[in-house]
C-alpha positions as a Markdown table, in Angstrom:
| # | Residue | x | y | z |
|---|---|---|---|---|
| 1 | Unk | 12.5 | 15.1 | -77.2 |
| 2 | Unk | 14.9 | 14.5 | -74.4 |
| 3 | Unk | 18.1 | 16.1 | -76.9 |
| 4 | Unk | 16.1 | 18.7 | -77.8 |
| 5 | Unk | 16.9 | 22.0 | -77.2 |
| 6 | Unk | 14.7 | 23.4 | -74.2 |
| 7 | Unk | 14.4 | 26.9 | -75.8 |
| 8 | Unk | 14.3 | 27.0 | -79.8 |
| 9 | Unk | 15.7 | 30.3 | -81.6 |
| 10 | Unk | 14.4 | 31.4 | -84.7 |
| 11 | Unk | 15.0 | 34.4 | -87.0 |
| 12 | Unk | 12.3 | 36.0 | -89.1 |
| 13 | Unk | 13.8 | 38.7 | -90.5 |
| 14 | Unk | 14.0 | 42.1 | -87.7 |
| 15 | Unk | 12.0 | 39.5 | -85.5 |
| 16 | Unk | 13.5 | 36.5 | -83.0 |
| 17 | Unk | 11.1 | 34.2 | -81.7 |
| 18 | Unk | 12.3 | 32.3 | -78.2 |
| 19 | Unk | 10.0 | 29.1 | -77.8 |
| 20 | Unk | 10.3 | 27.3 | -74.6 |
| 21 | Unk | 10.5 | 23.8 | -76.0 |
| 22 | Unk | 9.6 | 21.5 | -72.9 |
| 23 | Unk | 5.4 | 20.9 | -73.7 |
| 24 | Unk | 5.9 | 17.5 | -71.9 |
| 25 | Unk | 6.5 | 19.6 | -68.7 |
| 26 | Unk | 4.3 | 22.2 | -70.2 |
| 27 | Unk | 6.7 | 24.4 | -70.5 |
| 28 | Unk | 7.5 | 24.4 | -67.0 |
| 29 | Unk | 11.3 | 26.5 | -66.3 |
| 30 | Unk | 13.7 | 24.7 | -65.3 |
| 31 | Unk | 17.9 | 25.6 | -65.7 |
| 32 | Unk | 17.9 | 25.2 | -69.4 |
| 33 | Unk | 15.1 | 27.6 | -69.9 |
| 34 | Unk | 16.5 | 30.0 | -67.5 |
| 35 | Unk | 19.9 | 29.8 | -69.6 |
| 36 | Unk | 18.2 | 29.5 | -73.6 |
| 37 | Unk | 15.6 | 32.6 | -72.8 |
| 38 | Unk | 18.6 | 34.5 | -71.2 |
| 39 | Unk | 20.8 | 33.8 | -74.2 |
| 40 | Unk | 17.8 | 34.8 | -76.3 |
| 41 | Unk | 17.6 | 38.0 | -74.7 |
| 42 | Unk | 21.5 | 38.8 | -74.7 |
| 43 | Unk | 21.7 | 37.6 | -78.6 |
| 44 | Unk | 19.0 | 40.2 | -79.4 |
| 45 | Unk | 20.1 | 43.4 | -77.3 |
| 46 | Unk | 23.4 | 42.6 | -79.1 |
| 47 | Unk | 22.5 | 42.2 | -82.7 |
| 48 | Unk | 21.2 | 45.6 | -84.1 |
| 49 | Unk | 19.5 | 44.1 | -87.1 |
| 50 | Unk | 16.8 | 42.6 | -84.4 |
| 51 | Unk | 14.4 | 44.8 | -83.3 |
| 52 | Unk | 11.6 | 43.0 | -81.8 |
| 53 | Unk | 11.6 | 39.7 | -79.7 |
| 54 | Unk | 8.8 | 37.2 | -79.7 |
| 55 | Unk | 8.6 | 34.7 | -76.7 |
| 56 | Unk | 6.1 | 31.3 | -77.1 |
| 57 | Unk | 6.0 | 28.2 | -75.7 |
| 58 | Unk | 5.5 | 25.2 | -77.4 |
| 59 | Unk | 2.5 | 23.0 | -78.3 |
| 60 | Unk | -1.5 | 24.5 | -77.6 |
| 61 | Unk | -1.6 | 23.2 | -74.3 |
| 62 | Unk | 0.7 | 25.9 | -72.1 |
| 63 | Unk | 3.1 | 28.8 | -72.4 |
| 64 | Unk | 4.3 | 28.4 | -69.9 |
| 65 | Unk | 3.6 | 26.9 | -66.2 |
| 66 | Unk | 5.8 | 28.6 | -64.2 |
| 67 | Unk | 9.0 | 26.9 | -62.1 |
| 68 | Unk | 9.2 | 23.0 | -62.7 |
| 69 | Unk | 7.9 | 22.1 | -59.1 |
| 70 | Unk | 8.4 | 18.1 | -60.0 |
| 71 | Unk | 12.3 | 19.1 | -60.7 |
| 72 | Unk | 12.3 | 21.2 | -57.5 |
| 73 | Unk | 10.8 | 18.1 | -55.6 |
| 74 | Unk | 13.9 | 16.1 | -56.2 |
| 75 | Unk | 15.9 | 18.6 | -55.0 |
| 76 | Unk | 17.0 | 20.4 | -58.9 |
| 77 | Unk | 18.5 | 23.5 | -59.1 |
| 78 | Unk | 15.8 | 25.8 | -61.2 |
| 79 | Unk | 19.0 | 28.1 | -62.8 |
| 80 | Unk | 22.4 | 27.6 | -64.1 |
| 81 | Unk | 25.0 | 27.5 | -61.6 |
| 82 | Unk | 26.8 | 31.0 | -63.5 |
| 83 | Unk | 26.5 | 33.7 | -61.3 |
| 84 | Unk | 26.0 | 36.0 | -64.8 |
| 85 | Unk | 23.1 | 33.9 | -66.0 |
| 86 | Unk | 21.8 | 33.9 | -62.3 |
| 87 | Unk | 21.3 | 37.5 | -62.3 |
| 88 | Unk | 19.1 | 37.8 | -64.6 |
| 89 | Unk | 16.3 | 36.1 | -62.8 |
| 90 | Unk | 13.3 | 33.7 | -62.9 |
| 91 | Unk | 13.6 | 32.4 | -66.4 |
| 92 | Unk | 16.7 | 34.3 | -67.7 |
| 93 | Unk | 14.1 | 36.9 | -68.1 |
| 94 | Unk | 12.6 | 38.9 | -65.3 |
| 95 | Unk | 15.8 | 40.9 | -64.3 |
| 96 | Unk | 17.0 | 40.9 | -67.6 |
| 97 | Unk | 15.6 | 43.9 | -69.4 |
| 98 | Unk | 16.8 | 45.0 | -72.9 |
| 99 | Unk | 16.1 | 48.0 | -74.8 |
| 100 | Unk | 14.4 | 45.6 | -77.6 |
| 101 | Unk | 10.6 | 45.5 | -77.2 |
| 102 | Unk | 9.0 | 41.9 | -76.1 |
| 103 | Unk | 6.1 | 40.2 | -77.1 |
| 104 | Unk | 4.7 | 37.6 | -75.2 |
| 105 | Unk | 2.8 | 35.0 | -77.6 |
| 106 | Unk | 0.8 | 33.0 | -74.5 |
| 107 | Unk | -0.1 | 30.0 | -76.5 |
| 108 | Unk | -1.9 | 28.3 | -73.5 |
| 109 | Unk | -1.6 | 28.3 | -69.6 |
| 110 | Unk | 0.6 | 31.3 | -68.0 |
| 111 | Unk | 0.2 | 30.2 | -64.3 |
| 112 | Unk | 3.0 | 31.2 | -61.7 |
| 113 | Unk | 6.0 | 31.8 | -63.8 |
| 114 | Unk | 3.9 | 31.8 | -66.7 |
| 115 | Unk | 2.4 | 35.2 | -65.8 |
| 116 | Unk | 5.1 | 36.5 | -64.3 |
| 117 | Unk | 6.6 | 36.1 | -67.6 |
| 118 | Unk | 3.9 | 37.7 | -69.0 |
| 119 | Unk | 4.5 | 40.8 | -66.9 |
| 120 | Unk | 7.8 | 41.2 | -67.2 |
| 121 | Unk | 6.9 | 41.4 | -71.5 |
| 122 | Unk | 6.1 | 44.5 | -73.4 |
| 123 | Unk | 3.1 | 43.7 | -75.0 |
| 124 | Unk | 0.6 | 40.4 | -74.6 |
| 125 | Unk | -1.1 | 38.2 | -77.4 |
| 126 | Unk | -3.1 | 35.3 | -75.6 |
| 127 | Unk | -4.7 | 32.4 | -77.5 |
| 128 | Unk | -8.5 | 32.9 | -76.4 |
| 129 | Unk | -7.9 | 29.4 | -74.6 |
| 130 | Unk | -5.3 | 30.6 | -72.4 |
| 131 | Unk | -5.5 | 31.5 | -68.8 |
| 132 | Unk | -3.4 | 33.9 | -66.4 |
| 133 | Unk | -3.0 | 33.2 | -62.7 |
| 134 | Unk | -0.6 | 33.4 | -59.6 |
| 135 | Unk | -1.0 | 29.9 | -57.5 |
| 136 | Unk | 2.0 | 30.3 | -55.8 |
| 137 | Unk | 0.0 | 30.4 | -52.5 |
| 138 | Unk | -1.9 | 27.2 | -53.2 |
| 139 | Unk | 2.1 | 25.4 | -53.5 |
| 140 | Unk | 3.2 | 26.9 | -50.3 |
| 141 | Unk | 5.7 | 29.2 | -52.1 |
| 142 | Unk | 5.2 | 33.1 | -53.1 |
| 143 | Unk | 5.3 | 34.6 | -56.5 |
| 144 | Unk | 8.9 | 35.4 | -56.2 |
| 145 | Unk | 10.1 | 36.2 | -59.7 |
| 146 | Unk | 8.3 | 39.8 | -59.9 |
| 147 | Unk | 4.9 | 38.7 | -59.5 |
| 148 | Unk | 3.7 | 40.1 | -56.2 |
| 149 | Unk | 4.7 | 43.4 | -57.3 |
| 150 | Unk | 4.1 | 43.9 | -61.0 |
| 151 | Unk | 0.3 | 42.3 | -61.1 |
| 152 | Unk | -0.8 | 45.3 | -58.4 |
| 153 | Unk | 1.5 | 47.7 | -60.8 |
| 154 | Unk | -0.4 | 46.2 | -64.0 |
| 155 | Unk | -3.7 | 45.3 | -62.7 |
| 156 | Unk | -6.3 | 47.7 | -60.5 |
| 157 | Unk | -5.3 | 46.8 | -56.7 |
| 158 | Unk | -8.2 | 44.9 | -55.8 |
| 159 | Unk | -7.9 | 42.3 | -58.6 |
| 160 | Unk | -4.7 | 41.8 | -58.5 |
| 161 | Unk | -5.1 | 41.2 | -54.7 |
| 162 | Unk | -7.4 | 38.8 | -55.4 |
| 163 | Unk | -5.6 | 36.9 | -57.6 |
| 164 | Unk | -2.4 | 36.9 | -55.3 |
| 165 | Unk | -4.6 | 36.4 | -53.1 |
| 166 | Unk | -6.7 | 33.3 | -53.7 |
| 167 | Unk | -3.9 | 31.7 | -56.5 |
| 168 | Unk | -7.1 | 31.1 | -58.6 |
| 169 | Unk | -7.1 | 32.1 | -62.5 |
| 170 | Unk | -8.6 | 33.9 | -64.6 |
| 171 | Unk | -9.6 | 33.7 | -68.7 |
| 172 | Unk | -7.6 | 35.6 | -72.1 |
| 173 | Unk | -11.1 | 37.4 | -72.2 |
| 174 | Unk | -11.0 | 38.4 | -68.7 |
| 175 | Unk | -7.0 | 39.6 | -68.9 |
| 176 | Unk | -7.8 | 41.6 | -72.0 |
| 177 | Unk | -10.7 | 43.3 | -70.3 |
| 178 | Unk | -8.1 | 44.4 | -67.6 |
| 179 | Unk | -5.2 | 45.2 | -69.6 |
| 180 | Unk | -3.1 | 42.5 | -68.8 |
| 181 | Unk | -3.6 | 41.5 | -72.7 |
| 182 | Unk | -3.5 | 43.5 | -75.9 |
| 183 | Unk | -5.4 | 41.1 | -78.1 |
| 184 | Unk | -7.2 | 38.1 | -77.9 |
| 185 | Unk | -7.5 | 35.3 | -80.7 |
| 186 | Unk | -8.1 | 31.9 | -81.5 |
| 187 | Unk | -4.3 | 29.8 | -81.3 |
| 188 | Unk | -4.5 | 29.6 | -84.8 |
| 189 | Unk | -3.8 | 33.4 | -85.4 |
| 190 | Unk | -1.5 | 33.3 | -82.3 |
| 191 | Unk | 1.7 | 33.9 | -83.9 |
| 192 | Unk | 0.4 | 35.7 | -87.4 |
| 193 | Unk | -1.4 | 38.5 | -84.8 |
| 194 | Unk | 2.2 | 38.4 | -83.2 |
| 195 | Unk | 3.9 | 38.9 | -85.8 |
| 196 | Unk | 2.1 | 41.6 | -87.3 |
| 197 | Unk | 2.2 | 43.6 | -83.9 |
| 198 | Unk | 5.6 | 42.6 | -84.0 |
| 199 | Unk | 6.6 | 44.0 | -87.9 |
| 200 | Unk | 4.5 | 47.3 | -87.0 |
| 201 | Unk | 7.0 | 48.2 | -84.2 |
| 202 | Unk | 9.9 | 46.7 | -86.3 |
| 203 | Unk | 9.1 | 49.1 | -89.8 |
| 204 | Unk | 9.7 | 52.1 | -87.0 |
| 205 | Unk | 13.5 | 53.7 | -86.2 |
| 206 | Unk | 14.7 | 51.5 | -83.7 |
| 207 | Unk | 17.0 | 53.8 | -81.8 |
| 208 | Unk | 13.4 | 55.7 | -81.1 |
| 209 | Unk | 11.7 | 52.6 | -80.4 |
| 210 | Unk | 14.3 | 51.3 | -77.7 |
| 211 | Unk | 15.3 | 54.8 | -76.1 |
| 212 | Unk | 11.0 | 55.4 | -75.8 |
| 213 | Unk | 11.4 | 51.6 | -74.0 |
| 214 | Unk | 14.3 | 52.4 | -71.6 |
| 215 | Unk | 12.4 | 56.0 | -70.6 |
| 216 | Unk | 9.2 | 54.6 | -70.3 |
| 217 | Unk | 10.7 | 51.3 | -68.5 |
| 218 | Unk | 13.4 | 53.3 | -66.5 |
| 219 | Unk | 15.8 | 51.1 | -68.3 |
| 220 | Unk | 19.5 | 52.4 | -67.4 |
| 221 | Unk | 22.6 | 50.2 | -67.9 |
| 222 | Unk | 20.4 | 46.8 | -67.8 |
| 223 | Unk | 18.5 | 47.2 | -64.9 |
| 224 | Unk | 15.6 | 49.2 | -63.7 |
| 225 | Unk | 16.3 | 51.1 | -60.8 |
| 226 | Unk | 12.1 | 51.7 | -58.9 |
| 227 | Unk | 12.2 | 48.1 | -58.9 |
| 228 | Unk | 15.2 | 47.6 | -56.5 |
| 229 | Unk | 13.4 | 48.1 | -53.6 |
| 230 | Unk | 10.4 | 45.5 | -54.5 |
| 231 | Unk | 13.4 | 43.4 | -55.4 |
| 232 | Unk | 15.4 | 43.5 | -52.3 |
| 233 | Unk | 11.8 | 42.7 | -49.9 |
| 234 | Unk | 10.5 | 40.1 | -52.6 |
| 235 | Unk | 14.7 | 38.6 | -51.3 |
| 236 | Unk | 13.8 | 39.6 | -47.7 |
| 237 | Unk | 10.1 | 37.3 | -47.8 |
| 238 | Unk | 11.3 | 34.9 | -50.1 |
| 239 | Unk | 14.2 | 33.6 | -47.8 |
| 240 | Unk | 11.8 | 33.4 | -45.1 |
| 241 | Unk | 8.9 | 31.6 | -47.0 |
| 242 | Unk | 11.4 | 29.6 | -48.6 |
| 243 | Unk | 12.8 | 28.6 | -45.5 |
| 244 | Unk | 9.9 | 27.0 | -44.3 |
| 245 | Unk | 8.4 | 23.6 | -44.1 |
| 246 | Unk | 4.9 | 24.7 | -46.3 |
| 247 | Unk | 7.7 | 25.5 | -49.0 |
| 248 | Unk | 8.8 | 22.2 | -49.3 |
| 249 | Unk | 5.5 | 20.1 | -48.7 |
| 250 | Unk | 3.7 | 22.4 | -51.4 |
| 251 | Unk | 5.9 | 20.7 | -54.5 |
| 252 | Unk | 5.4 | 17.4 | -52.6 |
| 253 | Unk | 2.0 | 17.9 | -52.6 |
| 254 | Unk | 1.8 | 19.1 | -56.0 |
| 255 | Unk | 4.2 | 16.2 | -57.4 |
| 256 | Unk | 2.0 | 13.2 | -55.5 |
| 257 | Unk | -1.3 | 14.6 | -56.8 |
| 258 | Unk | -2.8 | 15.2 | -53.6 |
| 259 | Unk | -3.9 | 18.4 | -51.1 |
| 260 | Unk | -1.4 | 19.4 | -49.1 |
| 261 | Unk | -1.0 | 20.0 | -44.9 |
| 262 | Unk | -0.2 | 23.2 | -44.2 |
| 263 | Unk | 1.4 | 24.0 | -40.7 |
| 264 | Unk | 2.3 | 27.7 | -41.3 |
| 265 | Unk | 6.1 | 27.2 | -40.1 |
């Protein structure tokens, strides 16, 4: 497993699908993801014959648990050391939008990353075991990669304050009621339902399909310009909560399986 790619590329037709390939670490992000997904992403704005991009994790456990805290712990660097790859953000992915639409197959647990990953996707199909959540706060850390800002953009204010918030879950039924999903089925019609969501936007005239994207994204020249400001205090807070000592004892806590002492410094 170890030689295996950490994000697997496959072609199905107009379709790519980008599986995070690390289910031993449920599918945690570490500096391979970051640099696969990002490929992923550039491969498909680049190659007109794909119109619609798929991203799963592997296995039925998780789709994706957010940053690899345990590789963070021993001091890892969670992205590739290319100042290119870096820019596009948590995962290759959340400052790296393409005109291409995105699916987001959740095959399991989104938590942290996971969701924010999730967010930063076009449309949602969750397997009806999956669960969505921001527990950033619980690890002494801040949902850093777009999460703080998108979930009260996506969600009504109050629940997505609570879930910032708190850091506590909640259920694919409960995200579909709110929006945050598009459909919810059992894992075994996971990637048929996501497929068939995916061909109905792919049988459409892509031009149309990616410049009604970009307009209703604000995509222009790669980026997306409203979010600059989010992005630049999400930097601002994050260097300061980063900084700290509840930063590091959070993954320490987390990797030792125990609670961890906060001492708000």
């Amino acid at each position: 497993m170890t030689d295996a790619p950490a994000v697997l590329a496959e072609r199905r037709g107009p379709i790519l699908i980008l599986t995070i390939n690390r289910p031993e670490a449920r599918n945690a992000v570490n500096a391979a993801v970051h640099a696969g997904l990002g490929e992923g992403l550039e491969r498909a704005e680049a190659d007109p014959e794909i119109r619609v991009v798929i991203v799963t994790g592997a296995g039925d456990q998780a789709f994706c648990a957010g940053a690899d805290l345990k590789a963070l712990s021993r001091g890892e660097r969670l992205e590739p050391e290319d100042k290119a790859q870096r820019a596009w953000g948590f995962a290759g992915f959340v400052r790296h939008p393409i005109g291409k639409p995105i699916i987001a197959a959740v095959n399991g647990f989104a938590l942290g990353g996971g969701t924010e990953l999730a967010l930063a996707s076009d449309l949602v199909i969750a397997a009806d075991h999956a669960q969505f959540g921001l527990p950033e706060v619980k690890r002494g850390i801040i949902a850093a990669a777009g999460g703080a800002f998108r979930i009260v953009q996506q969600l009504p204010q109050k629940v997505a304050m609570q879930l910032l918030l708190t850091g506590e879950p909640i259920s694919a039924q409960r995200a579909l009621d709110l929006g945050l999903a598009n459909e919810v089925v059992p894992l075994g019609r996971l990637m048929d339902t996501a497929l068939d969501y995916a061909e109905r936007i792919a049988v459409n005239a892509p031009l149309a399909v990616q410049a009604s994207k970009r307009i209703a994204m604000g995509i222009t020249e790669g980026r997306i310009a409203s979010d600059d400001d989010y992005w630049e205090a999400n930097k601002r807070e994050t260097r300061t909560v980063f900084a700290s000592e509840d930063s590091r004892e959070g993954p320490r806590a987390f990797a030792e399986k125990r609670p961890p002492v906060w001492q708000a410094r």
